[in-house]
TIMITOR-989308 format. One record per residue: x, y, z of N, C-alpha, C in turn; residue in one letter. Coordinates in pm, whole numbers, padded with zeros to 5 digits, always signed. Each point is the difference from the previous one (the first is absolute). Example, Ala and Ser with C-alpha at 12.3 -4.5 7.8 and 13.67 -1.06 7.14 Angstrom:
BEGIN
+01319-00569+00780-00089+00119+00000+00090+00120+00000A;-00035+00105-00072+00082+00119+00006-00077+00109+00073S;
REM end
This chain:
BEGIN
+01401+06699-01813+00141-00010+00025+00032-00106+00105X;-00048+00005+00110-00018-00081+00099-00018-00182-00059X;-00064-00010-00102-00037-00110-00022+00181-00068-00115X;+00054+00092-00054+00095+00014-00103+00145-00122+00118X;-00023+00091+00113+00087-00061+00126-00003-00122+00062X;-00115-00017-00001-00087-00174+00060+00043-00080-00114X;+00021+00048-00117+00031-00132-00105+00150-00058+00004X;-00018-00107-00002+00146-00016-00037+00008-00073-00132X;+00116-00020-00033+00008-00072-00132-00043-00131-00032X;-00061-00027-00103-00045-00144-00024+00132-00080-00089X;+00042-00118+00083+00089-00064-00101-00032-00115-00034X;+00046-00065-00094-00102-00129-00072+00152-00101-00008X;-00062-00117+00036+00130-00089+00013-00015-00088-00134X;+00060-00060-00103-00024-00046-00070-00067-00130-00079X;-00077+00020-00030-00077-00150+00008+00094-00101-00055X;-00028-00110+00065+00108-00138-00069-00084-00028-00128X;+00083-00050-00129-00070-00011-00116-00007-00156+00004X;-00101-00025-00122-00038-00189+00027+00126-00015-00050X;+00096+00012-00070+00154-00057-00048+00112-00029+00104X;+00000+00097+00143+00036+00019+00112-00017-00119+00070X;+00024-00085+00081-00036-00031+00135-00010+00076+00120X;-00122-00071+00032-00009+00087+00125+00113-00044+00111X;+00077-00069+00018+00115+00020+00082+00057+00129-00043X;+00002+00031-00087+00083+00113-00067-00010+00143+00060X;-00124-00059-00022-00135+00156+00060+00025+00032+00173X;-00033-00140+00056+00035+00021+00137+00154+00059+00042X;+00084-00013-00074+00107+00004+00037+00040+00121-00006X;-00064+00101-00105+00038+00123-00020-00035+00101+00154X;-00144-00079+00048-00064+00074+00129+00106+00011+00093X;+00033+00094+00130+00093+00003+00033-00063-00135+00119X;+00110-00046+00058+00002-00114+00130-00021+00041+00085X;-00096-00005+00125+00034+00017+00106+00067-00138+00101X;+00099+00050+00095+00057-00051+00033-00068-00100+00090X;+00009-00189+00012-00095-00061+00047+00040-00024+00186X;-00067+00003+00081+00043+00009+00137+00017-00137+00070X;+00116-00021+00034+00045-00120+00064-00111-00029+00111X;+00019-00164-00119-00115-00110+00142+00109-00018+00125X;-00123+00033+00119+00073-00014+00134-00076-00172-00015X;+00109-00064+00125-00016-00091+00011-00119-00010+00107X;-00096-00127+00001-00103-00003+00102+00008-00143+00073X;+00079+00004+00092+00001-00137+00038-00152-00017+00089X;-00010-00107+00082-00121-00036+00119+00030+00055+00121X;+00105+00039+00100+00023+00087+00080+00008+00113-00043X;+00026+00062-00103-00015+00132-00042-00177+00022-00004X;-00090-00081-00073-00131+00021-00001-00062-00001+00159X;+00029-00069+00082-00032-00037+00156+00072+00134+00092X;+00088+00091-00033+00037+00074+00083-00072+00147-00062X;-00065-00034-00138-00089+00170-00034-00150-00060+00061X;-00018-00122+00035-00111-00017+00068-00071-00124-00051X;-00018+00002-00109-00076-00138-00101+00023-00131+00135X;-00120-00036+00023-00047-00132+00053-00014-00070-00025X;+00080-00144+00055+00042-00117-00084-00156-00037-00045X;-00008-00137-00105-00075-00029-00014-00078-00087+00034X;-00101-00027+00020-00073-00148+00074-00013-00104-00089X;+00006-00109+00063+00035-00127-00125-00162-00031+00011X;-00084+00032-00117-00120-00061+00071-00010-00199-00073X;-00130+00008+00117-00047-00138-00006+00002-00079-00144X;-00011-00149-00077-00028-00006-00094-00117-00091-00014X;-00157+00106-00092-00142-00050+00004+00029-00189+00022X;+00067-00086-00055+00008-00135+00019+00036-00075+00081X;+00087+00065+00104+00050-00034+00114-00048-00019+00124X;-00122-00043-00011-00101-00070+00067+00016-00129+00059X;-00014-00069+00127+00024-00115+00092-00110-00041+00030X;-00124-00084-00074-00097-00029+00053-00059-00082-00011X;+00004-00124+00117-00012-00132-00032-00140-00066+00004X;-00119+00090+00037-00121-00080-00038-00096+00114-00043X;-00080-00006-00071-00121+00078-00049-00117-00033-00083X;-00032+00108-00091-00156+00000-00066-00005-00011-00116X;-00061-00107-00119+00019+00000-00118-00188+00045-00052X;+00014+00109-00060-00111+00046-00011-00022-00057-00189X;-00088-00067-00005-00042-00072-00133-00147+00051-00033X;-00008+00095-00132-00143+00016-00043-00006-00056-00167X;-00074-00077+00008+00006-00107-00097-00165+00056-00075X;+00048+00080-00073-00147+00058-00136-00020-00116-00069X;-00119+00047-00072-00020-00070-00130+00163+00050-00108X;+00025+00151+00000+00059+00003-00130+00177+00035+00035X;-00004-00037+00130+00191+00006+00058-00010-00051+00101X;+00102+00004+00058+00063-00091+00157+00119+00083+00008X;-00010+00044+00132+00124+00105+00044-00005-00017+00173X;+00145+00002+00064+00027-00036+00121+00126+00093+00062X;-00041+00031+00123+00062+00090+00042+00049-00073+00132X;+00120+00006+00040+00066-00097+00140-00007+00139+00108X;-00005+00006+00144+00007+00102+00066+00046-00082+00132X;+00074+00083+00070+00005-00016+00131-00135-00020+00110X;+00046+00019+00106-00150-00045+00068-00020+00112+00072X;+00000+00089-00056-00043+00166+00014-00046+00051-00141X;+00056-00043-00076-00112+00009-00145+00141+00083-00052X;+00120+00025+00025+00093+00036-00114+00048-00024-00099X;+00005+00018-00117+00016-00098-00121+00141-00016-00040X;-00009-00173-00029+00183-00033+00000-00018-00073-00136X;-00077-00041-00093-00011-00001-00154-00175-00046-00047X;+00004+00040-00141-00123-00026-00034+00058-00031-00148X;-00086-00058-00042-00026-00047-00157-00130-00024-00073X;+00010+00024-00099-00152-00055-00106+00034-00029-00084X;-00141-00096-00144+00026-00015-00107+00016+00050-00047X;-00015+00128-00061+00097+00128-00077+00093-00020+00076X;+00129-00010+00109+00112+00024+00022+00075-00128-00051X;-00044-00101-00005+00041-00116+00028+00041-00025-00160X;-00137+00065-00113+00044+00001-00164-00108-00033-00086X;-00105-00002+00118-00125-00076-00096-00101+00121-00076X;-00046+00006-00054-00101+00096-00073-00124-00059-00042X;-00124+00069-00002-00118-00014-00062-00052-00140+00085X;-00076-00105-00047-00046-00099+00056+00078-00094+00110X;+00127+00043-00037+00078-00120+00040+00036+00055+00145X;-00047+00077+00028+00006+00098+00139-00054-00121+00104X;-00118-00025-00045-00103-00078+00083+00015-00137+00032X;+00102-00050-00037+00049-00136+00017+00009-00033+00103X;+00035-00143+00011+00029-00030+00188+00165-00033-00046X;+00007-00053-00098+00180+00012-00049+00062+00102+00011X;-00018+00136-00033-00033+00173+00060+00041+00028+00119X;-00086-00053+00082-00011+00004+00119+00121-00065+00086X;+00017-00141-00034+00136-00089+00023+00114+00111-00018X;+00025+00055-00079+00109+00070-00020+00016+00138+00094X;-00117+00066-00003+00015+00124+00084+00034-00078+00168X;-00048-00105+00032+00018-00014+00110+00131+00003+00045X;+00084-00119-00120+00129-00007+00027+00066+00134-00001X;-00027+00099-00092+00072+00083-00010+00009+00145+00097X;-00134-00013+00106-00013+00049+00111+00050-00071+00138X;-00006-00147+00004+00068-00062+00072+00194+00011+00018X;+00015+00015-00108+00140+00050-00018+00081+00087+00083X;-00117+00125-00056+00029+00095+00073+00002+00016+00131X;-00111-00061+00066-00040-00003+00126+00093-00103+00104X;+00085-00098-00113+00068-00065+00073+00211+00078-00052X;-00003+00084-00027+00106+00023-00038+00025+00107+00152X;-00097+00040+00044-00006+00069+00127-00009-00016+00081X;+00021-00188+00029+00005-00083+00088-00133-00024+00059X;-00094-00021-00085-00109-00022+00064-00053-00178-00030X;-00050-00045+00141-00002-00187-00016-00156-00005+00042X;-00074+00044+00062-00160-00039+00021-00046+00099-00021X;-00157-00057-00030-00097+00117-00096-00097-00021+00007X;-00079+00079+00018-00150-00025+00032-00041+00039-00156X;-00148-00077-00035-00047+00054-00174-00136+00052+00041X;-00011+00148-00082-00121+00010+00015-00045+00022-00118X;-00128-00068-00069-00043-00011-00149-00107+00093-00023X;-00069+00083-00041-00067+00096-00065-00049-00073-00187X;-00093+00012+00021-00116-00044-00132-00022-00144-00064X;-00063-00019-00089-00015-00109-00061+00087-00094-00145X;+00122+00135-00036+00063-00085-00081+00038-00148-00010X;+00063+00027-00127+00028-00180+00009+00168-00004+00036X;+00075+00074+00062+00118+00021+00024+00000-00025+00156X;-00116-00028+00083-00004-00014+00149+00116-00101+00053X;-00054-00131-00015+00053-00075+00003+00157-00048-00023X;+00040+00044-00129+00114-00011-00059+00123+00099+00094X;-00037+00118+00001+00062+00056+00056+00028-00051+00167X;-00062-00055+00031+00046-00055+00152+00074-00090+00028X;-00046-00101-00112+00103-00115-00028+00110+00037-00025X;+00059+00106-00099+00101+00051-00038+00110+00079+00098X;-00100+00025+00103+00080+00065+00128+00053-00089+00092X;-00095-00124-00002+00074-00084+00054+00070-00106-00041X;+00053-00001-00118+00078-00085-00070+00150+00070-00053X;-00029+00137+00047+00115+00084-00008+00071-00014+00100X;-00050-00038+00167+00081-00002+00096-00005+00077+00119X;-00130+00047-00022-00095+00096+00112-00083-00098+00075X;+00039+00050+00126-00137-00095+00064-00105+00064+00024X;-00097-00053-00040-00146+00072+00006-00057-00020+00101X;-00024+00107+00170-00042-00027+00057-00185-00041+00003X;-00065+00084-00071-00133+00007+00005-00041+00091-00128X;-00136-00069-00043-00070+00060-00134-00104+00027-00008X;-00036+00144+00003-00137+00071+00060-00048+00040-00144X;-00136+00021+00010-00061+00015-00161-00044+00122+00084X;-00009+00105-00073+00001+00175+00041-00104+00047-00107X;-00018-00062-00087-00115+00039-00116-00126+00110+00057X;-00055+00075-00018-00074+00052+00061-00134-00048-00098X;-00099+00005+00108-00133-00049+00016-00085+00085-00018X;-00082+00044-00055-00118+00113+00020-00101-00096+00087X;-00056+00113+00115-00102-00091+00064-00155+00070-00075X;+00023-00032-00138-00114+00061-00089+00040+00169-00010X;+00085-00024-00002-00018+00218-00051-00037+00007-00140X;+00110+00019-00085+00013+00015-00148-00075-00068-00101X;-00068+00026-00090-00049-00109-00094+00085-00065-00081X;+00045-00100-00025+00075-00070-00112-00003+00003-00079X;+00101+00013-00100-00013-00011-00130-00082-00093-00122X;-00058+00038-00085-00117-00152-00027+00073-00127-00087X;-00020-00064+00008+00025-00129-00007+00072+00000-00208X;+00127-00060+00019+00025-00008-00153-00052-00123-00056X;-00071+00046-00102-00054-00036-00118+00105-00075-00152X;+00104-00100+00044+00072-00039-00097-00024-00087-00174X;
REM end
């Protein structure tokens, strides 16, 4: 009996038929009434507490007029990274960025281009002298330095950074073409 009391009636609302639109359907549901947007101005947000916002910095907005052009010139790419003279990085580029693929990576024409297109950068941030430091034996060494300084960088000094084994490692054996 107890359980007879707990029930209440089941009522079934009518399904909308596919001939119907469902605007139709919705419309039959009753409305509830929709609650007026309060207005939210910026002193209204500042007096429930919300803290203005901080304008932050923008990553490019960098002032830095001399630094480090780090050049590692492979056999199978050439890629260059510009840095401040604390080692922060203010642009880099390679032959994959620049558009080249597969062989044509390894070019010193390759290379010409990434320079400019890291020089760019490095000078769009107001940067005018540059020290180069070159890493490996590619054939992009060269090119790329010229290219830095024909862009309008003055190149203070050009250190070869290549690292040396003083005999550690065995080398790879000799190709057989």
């Amino acid at each position: 009996m107890a359980e007879e009391k707990d029930k209440k009636p089941i009522t079934k609302e009518p399904k909308a038929s596919a001939k119907e639109p469902k605007a139709k359907a919705a419309a039959t549901a009753p409305a509830a009434p929709a609650p007026a947007p309060a207005e939210t101005t910026a002193e209204s947000l500042l007096d429930e507490g919300a803290k203005p916002v901080k304008v932050a910095k923008i990553k490019g907005a960098k002032n830095v007029h001399n630094g480090i052009a780090h050049v590692v010139a492979s056999f199978n790419n050439t890629s260059m990274t510009i840095t401040d003279m604390q080692g922060n990085v203010i642009g880099w580029s390679s032959a994959g960025k620049v558009g080249f693929k597969g062989s044509r990576k390894s070019t010193a024409y390759a290379a010409q281009l990434v320079a400019q297109d890291c020089g760019r950068q490095a000078m769009s941030h107001g940067m005018k002298e540059i020290e180069v430091h070159v890493k490996g034996p590619g054939s992009g060494r060269e090119s790329a330095v010229r290219a830095l300084q024909a862009i309008g960088l003055e190149i203070t000094s050009i250190k070869d950074v290549t690292p040396i084994p003083h005999n550690g490692c065995r080398a790879p054996k000799k190709r057989r073409v």
